[in-house]
DSSP file (Angstrom, degrees, kcal/mol; ACC not computed):
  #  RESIDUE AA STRUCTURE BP1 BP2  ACC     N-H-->O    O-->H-N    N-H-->O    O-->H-N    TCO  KAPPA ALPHA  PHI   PSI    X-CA   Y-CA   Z-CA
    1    1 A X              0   0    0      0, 0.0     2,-0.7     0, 0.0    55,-0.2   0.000 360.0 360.0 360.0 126.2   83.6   78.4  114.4
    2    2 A X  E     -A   55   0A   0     53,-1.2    53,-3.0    87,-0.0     2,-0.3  -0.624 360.0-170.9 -80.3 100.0   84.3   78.4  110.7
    3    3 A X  E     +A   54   0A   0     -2,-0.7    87,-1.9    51,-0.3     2,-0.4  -0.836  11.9 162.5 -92.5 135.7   88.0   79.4  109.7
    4    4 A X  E     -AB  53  89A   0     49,-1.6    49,-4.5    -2,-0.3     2,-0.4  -0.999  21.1-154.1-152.5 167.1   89.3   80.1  106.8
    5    5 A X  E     -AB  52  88A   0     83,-1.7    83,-3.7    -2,-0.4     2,-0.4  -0.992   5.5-165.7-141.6 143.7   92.5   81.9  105.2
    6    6 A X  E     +AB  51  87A   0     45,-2.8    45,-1.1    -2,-0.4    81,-0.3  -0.914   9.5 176.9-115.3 104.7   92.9   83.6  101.7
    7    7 A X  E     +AB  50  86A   0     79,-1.8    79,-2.8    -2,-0.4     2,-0.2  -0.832  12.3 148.4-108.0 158.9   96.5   84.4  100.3
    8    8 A X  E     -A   49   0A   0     41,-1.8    41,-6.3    77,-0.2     2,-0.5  -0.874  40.1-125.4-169.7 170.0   97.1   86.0   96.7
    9    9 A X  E     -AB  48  83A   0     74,-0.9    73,-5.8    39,-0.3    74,-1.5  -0.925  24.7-141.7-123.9 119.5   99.7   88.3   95.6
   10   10 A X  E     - B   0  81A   0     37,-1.6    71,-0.3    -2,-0.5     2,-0.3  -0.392  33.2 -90.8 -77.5 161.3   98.8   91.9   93.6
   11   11 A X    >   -     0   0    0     69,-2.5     3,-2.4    68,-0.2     4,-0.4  -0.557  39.0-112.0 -70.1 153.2  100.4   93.4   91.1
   12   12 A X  T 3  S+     0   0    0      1,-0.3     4,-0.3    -2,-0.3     3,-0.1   0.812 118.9  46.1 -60.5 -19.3  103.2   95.8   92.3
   13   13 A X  T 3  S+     0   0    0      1,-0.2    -1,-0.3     2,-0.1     4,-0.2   0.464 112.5  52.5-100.4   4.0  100.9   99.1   90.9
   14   14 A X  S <> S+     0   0    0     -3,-2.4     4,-0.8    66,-0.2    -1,-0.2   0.199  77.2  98.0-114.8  36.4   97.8   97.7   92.5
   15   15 A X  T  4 S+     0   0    0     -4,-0.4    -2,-0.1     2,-0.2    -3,-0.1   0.991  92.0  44.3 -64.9 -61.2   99.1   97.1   96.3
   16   16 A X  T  > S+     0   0    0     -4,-0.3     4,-2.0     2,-0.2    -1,-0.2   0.636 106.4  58.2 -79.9 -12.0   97.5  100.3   97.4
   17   17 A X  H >> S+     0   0    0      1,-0.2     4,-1.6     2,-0.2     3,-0.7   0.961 110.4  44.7 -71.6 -70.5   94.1   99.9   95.5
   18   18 A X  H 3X S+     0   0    0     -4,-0.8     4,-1.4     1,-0.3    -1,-0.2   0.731 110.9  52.5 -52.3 -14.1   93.5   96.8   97.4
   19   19 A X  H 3> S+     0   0    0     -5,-0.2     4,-2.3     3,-0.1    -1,-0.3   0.873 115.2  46.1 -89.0 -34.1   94.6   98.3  100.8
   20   20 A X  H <X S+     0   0    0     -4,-2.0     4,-1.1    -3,-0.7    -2,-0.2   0.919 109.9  45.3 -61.8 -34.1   92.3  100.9  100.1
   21   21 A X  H  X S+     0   0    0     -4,-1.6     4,-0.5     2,-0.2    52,-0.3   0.694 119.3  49.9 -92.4  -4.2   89.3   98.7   98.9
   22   22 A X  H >X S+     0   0    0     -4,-1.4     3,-2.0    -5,-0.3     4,-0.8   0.988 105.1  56.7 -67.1 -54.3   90.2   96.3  102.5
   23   23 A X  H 3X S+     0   0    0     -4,-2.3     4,-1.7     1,-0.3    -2,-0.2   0.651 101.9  56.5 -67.0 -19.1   90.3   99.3  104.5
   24   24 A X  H 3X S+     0   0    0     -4,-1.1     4,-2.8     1,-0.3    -1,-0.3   0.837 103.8  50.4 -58.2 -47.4   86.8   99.8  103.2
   25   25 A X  H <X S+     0   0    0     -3,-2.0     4,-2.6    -4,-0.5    -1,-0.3   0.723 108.4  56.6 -57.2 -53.6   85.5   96.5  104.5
   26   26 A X  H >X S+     0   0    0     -4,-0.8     3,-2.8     1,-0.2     4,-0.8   0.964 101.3  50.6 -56.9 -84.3   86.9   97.3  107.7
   27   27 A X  H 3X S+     0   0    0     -4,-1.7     4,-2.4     1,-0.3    -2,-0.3   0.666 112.0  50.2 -51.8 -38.6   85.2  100.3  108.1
   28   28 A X  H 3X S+     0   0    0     -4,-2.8     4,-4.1     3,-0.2     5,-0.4   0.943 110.3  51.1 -22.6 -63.8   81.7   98.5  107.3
   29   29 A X  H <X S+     0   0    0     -3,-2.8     4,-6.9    -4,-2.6     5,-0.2   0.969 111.4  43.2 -42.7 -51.6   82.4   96.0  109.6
   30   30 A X  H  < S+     0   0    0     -4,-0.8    -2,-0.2     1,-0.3    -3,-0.1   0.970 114.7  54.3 -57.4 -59.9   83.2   98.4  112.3
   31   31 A X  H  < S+     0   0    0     -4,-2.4    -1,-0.3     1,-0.2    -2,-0.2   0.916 125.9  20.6 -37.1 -53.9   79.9  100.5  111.1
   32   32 A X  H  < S-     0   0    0     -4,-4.1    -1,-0.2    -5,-0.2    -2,-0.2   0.866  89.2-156.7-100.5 -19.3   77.6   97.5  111.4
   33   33 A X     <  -     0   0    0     -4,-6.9     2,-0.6    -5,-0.4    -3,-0.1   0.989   3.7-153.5  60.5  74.7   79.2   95.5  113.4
   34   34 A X    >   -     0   0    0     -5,-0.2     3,-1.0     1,-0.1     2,-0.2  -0.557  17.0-121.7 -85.8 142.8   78.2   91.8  113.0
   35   35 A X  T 3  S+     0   0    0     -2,-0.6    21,-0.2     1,-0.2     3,-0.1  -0.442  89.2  26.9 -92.1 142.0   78.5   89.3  115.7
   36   36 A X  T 3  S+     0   0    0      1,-0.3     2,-0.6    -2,-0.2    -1,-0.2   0.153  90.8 119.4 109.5 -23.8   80.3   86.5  115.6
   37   37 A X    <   -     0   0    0     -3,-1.0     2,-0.4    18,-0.2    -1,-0.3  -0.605  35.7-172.8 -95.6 132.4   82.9   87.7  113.0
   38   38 A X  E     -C   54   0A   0     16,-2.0    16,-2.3    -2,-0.6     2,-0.3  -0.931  14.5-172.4-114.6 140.3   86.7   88.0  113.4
   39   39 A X  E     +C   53   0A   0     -2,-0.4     2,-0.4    14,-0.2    14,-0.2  -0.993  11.4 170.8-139.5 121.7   88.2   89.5  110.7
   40   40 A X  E     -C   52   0A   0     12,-1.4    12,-0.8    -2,-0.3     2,-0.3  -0.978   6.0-176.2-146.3 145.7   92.4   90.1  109.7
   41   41 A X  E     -C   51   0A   0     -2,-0.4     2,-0.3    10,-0.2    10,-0.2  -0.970   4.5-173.7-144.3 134.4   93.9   91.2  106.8
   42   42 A X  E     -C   50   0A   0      8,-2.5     8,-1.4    -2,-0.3     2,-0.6  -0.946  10.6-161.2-126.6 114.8   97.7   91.3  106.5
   43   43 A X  E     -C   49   0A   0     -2,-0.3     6,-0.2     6,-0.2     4,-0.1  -0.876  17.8-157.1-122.2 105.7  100.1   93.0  103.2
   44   44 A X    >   -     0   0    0      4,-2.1     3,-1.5    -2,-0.6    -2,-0.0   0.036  34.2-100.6 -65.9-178.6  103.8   91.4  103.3
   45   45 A X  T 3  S+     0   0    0      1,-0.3     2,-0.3     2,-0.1    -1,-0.1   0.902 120.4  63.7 -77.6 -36.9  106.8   93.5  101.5
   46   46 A X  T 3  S-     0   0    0      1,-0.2    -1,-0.3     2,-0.1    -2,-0.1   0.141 122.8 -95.3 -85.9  22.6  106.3   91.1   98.6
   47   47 A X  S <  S+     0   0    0     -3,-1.5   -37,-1.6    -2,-0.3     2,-0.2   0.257  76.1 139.7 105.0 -47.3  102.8   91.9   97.4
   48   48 A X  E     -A    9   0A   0    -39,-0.2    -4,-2.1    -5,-0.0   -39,-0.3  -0.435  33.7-163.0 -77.5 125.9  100.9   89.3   99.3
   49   49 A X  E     -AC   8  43A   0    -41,-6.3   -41,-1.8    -6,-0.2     2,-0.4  -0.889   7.9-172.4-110.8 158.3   97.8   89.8  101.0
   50   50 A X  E     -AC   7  42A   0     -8,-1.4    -8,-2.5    -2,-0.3     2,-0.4  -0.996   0.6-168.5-133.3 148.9   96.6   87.5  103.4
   51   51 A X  E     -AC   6  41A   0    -45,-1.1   -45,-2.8    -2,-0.4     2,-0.5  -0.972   3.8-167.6-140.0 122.1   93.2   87.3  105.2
   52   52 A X  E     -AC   5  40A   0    -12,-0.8   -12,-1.4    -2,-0.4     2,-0.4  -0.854  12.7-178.6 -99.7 138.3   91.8   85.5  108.0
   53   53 A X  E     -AC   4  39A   0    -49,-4.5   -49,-1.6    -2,-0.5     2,-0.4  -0.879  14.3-172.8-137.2 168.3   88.4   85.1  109.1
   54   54 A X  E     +AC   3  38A   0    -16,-2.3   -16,-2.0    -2,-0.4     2,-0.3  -0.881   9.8 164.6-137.5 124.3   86.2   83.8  111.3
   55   55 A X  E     -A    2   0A   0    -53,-3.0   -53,-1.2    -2,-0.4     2,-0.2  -0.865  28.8-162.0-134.9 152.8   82.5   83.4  111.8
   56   56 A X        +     0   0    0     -2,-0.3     2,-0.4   -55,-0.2   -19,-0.1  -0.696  34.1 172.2-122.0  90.7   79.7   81.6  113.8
   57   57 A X    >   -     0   0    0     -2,-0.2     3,-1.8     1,-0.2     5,-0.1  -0.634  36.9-135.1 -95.2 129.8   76.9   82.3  111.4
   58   58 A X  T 3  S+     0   0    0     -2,-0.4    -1,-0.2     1,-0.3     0, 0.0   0.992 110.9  41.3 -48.9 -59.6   73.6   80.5  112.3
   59   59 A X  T 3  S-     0   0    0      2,-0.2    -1,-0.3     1,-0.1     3,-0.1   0.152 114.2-114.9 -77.2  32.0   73.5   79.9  108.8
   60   60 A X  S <  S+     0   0    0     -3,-1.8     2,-0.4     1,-0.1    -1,-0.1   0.321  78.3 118.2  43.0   7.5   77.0   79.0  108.0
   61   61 A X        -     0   0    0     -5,-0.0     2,-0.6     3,-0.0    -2,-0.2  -0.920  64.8-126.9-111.9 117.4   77.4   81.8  105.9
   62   62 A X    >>  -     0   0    0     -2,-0.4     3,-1.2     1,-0.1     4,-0.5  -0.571  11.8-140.5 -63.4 102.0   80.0   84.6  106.7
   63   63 A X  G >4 S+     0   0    0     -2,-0.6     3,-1.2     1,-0.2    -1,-0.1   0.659  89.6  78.7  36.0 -94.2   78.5   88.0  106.7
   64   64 A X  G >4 S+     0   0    0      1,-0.2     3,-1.0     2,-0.2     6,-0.3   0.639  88.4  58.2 -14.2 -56.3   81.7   89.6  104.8
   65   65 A X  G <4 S+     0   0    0     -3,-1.2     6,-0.2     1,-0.2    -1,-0.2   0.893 101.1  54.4 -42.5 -46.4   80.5   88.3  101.6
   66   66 A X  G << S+     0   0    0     -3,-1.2    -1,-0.2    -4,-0.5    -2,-0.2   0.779  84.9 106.5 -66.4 -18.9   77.4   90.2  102.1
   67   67 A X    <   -     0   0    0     -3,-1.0     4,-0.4     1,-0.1   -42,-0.1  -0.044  68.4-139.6 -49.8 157.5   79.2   93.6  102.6
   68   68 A X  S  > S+     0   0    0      2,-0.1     4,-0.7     3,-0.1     5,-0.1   0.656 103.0  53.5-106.3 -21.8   79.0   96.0   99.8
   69   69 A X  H >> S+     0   0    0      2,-0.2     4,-2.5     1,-0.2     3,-1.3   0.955 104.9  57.1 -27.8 -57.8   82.7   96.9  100.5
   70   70 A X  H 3> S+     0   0    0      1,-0.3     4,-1.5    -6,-0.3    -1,-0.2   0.817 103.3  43.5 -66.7 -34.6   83.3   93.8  100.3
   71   71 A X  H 3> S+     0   0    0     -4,-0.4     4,-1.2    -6,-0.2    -1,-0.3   0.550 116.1  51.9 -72.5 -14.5   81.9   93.0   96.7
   72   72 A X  H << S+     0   0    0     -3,-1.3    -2,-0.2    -4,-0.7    -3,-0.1   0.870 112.7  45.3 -73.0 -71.7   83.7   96.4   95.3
   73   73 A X  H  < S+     0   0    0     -4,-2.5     4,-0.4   -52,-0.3    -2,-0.2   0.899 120.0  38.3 -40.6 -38.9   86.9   95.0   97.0
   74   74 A X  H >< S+     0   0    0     -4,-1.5     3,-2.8    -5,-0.2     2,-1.3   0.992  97.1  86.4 -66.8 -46.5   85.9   91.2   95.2
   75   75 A X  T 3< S+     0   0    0     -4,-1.2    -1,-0.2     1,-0.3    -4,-0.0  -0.289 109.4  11.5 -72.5  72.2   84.5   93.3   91.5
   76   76 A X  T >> S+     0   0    0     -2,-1.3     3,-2.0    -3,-0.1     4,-1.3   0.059  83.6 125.1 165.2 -20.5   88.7   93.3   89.9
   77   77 A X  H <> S+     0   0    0     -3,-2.8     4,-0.5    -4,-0.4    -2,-0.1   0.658  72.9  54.5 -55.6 -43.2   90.5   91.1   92.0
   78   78 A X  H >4 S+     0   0    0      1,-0.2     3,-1.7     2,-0.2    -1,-0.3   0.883 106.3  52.8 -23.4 -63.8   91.6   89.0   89.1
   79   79 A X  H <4 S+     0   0    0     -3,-2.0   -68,-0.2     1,-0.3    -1,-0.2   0.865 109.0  48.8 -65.5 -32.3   93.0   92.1   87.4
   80   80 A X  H 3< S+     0   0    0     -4,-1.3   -69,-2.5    -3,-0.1     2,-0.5   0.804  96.6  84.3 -80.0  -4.2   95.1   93.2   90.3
   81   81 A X  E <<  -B   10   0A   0     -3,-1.7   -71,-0.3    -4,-0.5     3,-0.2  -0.638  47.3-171.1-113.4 154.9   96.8   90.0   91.0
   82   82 A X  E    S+     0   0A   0    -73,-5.8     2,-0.6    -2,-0.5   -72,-0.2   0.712  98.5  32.1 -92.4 -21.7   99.7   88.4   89.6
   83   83 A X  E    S-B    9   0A   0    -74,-1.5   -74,-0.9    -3,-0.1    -1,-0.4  -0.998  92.9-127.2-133.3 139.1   98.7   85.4   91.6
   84   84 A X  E     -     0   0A   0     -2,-0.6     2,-0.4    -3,-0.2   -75,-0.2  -0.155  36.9 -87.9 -76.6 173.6   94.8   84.6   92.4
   85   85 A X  E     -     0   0A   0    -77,-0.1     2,-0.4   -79,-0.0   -77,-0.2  -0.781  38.8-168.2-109.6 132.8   93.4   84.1   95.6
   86   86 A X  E     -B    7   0A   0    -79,-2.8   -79,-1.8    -2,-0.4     2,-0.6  -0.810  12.5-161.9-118.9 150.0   93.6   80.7   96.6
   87   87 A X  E     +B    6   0A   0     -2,-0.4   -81,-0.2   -81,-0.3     2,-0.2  -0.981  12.6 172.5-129.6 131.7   91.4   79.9   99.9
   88   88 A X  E     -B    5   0A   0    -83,-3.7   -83,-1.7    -2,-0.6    -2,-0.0  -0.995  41.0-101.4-134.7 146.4   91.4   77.0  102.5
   89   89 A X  E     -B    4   0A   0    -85,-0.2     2,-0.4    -2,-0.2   -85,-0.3  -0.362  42.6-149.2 -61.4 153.4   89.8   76.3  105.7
   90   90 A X        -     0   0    0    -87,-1.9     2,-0.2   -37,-0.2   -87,-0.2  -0.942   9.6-160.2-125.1 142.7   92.3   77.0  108.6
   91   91 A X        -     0   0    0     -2,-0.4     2,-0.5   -89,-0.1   -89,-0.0  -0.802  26.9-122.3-109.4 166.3   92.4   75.3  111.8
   92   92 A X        -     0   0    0     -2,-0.2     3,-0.1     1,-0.1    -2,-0.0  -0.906  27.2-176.9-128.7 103.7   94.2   77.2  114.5
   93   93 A X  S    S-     0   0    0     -2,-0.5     2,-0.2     1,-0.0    -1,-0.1   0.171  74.5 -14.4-103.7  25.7   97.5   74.9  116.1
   94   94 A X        -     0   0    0      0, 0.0     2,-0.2     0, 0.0    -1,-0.0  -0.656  61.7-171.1-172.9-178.2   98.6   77.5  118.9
   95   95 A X        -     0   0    0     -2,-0.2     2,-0.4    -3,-0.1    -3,-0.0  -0.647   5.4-165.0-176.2 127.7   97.7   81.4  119.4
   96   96 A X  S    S-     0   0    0     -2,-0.2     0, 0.0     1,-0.0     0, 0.0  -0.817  77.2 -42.5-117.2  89.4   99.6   83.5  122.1
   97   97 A X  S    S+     0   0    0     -2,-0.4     3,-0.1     2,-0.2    -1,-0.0   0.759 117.8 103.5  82.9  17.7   97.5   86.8  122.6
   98   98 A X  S    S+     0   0    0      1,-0.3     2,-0.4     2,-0.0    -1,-0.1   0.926  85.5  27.2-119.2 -71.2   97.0   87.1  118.8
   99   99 A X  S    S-     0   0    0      1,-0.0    -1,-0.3     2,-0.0    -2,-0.2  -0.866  83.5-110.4 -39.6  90.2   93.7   85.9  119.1
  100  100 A X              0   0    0     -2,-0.4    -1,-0.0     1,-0.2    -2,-0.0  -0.099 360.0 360.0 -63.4 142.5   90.9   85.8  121.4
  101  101 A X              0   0    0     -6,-0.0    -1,-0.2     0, 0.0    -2,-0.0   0.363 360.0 360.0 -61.3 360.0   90.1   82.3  122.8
């Protein structure tokens, strides 16, 4: 399973654009439902969003990308953030109940 986490920080008048254009993404997911995909999105007091995902794609290619939420959510990101969104693969060194196993 391919992990991977994305943090970046919005500007303070674009916080809610970007919850809106995740919530969007969610509700895709939920609609199509793809297998294999774990999906979390988190927005601290400071601004920061963070997202983890997870996939086992036959081809090694996450789904998410493919969303058309998701590419409305990608088409600005620059312009809302005060910091860009920096991505690394994540490996997972404990999970209590947070996660399924």
């Amino acid at each position: 399973m391919k992990r991977t986490v994305v943090r970046y920080k919005t500007k303070p008048e674009s916080g809610q654009e970007n919850e809106r254009l995740i919530q969007r993404v969610f509700e895709e997911l939920r609609a199509k439902s793809p297998e294999g995909v774990r999906y979390l999105a988190l927005r601290l007091g400071d601004g920061t969003f963070i997202h983890f995902s997870a996939h086992e794609a036959e081809d090694g290619v996450s789904p998410i990308p493919r969303l058309a939420a998701f590419q409305s959510f990608q088409s600005g990101i620059k312009e809302r953030c005060i910091e860009g969104p920096q991505s690394s693969d994540a490996t997972i060194v404990g999970n209590y109940r947070m996660l399924d196993e």
